[in-house]
C-alpha positions as CSV (number, residue, x, y, z in Angstrom):
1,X,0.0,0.0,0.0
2,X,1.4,3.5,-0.8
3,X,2.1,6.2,1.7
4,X,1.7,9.1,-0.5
5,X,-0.8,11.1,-2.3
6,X,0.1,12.8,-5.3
7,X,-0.2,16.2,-5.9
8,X,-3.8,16.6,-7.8
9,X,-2.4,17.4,-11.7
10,X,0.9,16.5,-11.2
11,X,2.3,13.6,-13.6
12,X,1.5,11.1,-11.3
13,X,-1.5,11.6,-10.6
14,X,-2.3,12.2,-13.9
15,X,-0.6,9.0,-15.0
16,X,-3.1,7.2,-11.9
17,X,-6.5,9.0,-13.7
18,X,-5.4,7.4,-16.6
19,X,-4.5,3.7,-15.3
20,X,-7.9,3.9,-13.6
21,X,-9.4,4.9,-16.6
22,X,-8.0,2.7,-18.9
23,X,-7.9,-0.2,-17.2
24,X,-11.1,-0.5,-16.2
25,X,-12.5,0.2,-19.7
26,X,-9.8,-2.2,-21.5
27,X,-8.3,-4.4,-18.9
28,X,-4.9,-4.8,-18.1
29,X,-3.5,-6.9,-20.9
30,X,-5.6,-4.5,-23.5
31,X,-3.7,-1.4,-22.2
32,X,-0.3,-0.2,-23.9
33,X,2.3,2.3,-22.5
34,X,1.3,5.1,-25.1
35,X,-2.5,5.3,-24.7
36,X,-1.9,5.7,-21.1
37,X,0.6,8.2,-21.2
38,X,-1.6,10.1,-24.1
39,X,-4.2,10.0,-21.7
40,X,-2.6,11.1,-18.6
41,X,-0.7,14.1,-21.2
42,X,2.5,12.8,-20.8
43,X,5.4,11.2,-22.5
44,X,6.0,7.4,-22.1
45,X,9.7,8.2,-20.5
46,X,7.2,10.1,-17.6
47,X,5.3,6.9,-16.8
48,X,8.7,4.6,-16.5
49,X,10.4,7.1,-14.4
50,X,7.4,7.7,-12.3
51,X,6.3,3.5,-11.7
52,X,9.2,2.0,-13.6
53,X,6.4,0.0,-16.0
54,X,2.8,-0.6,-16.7
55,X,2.5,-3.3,-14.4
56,X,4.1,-1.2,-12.0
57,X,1.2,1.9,-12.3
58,X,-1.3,-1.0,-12.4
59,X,-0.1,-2.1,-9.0
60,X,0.3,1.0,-7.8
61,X,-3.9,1.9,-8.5
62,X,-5.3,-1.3,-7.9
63,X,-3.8,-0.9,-4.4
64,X,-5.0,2.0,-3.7
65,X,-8.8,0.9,-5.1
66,X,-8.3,-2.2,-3.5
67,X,-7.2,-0.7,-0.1
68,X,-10.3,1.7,-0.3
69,X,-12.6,-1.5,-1.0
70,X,-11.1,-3.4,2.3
71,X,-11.8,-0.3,4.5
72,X,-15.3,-0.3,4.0
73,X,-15.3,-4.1,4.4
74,X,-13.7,-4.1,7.7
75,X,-16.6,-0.9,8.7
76,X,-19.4,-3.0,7.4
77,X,-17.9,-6.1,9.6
78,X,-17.7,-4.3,12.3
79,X,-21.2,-2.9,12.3
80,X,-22.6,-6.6,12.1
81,X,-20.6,-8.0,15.2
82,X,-17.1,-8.7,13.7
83,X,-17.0,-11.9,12.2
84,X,-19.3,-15.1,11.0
85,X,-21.4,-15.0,8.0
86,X,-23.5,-12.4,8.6
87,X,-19.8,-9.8,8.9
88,X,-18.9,-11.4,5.7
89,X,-22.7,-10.8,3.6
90,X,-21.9,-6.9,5.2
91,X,-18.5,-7.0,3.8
92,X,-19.1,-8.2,0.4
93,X,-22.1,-7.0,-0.4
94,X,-20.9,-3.4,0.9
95,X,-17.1,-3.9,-1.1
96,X,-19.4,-4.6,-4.4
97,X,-21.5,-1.6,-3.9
98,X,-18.1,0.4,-3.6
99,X,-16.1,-1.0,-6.4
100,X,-19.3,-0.3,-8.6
101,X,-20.3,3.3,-7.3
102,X,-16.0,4.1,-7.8
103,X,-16.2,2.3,-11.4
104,X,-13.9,-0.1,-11.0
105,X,-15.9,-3.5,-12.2
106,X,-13.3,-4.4,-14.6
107,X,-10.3,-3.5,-12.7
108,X,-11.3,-5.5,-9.4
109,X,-12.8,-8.4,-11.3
110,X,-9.9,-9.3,-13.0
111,X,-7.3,-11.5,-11.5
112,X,-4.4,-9.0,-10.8
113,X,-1.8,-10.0,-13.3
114,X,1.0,-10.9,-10.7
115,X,0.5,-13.8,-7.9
116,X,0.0,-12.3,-4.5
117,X,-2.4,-11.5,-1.8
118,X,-5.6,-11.2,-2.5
119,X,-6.7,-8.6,-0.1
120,X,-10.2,-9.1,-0.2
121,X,-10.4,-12.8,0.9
122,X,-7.6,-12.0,3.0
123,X,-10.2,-9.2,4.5
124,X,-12.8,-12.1,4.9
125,X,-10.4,-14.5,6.1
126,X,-10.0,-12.3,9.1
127,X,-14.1,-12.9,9.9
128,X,-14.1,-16.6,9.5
129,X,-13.2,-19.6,12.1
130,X,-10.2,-21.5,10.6
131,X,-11.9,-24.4,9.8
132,X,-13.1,-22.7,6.7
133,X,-10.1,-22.3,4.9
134,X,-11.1,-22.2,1.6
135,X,-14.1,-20.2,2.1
136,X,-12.6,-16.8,1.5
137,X,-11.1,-17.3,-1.7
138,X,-14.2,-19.1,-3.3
139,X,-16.1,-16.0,-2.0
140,X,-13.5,-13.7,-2.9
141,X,-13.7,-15.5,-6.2
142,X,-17.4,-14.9,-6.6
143,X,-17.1,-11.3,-5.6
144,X,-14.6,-10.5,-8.4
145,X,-17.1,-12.8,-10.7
146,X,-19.9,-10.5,-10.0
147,X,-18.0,-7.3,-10.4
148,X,-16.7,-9.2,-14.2
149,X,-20.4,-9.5,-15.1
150,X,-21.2,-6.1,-14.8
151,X,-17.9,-4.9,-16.4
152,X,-18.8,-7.0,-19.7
153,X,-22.3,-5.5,-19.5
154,X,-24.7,-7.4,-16.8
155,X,-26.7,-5.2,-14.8
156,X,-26.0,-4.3,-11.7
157,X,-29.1,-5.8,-10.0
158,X,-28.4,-9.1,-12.0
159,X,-25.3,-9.0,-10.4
160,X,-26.1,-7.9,-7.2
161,X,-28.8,-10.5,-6.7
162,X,-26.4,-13.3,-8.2
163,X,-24.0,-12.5,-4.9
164,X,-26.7,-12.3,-2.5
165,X,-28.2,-15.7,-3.7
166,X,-24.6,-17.3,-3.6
167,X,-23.5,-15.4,-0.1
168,X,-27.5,-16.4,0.9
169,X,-29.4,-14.9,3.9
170,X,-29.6,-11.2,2.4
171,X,-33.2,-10.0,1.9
172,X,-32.4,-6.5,0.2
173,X,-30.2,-4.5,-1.7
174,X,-27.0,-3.0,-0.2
175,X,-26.8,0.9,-0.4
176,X,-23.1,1.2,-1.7
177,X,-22.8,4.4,0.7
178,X,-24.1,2.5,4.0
179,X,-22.8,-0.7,5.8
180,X,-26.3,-1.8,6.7
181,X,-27.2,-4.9,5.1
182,X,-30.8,-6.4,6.4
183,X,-30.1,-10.6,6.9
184,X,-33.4,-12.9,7.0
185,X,-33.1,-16.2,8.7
186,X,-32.1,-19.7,7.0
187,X,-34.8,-22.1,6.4
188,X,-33.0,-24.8,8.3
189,X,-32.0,-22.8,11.3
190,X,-28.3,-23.1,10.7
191,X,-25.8,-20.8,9.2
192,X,-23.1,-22.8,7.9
193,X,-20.9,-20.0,7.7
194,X,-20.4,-19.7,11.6
């Protein structure tokens, strides 16, 4: 995660607008050096000097999106209790609101093109009992499936209700701006979650 903030109109940031941009219209393996650099008004030699490559600006605002996705998870946890399956509907349901109201569909729903952390099921990982393991990146996995959808043109209540069915238990909508999420109870009793 970066420490900084650039200066609003300075190269980088101008170089960041563009990644966002472009990447989420395109994908990462659709952009090239030049258009982003056109679009951000500088010269390729800018973007190397300022992130060394194009995976390295792609890292650099994924992160940040990313990092702005997992502190509204964590919020919407926390309003729910913590942890368990009803912290983790909160969570994900509030993360997909985000990364749709920010417009990043595309750019969170794609597999980042690196190996690493993937800090959203690392986000739910933190809410779940150890014996579930594998749960966090099958949701995670979901998540980023959802987000995909509407990126190559599903709507976003298609979408949205697609999660809910697969996270279950979640009787209404998710206001992107709130971490409210209204839960209704399983037909068997159980949540398999906690």
């Amino acid at each position: 995660m970066r420490q900084w903030v650039p200066v609003p109109g300075s190269t980088k940031a101008r170089l960041i607008e563009a990644a966002l941009h472009h990447f989420e219209q395109s994908g990462y393996d659709a952009c090239n050096v030049a258009d982003l650099a056109a679009k951000a008004g500088v010269t390729t030699g800018s973007l190397y000097h300022h992130f060394g490559s194009k995976l390295g600006l792609y890292t650099v605002a994924r992160d940040d999106v990313e990092k702005r996705i997992t502190d509204r998870m964590e919020g919407a946890a926390a309003t729910t209790g913590g942890d368990g399956a009803a912290a983790v509907h909160a969570a994900l349901l509030v993360a997909y609101g985000a990364a749709v109201r920010f417009n990043a569909c595309r750019l969170l729903g794609e597999p980042p093109p690196v190996d690493g952390i993937d800090p959203v099921a690392d986000t739910v990982r933190s809410l779940l009992p150890e014996r579930l393991a594998v749960a966090p990146a099958v949701l995670a996995a979901a998540w980023r499936a959802a987000l995909l959808s509407v990126a190559d043109g599903a709507t976003n209540e298609s979408a949205l209700a697609a999660l809910q069915f697969l996270l279950g238990g979640v009787s209404s909508p998710v206001d992107p701006t709130s971490s409210a999420v209204t839960t209704r109870p399983r037909l068997a009793g159980k949540d398999p979650v906690t």
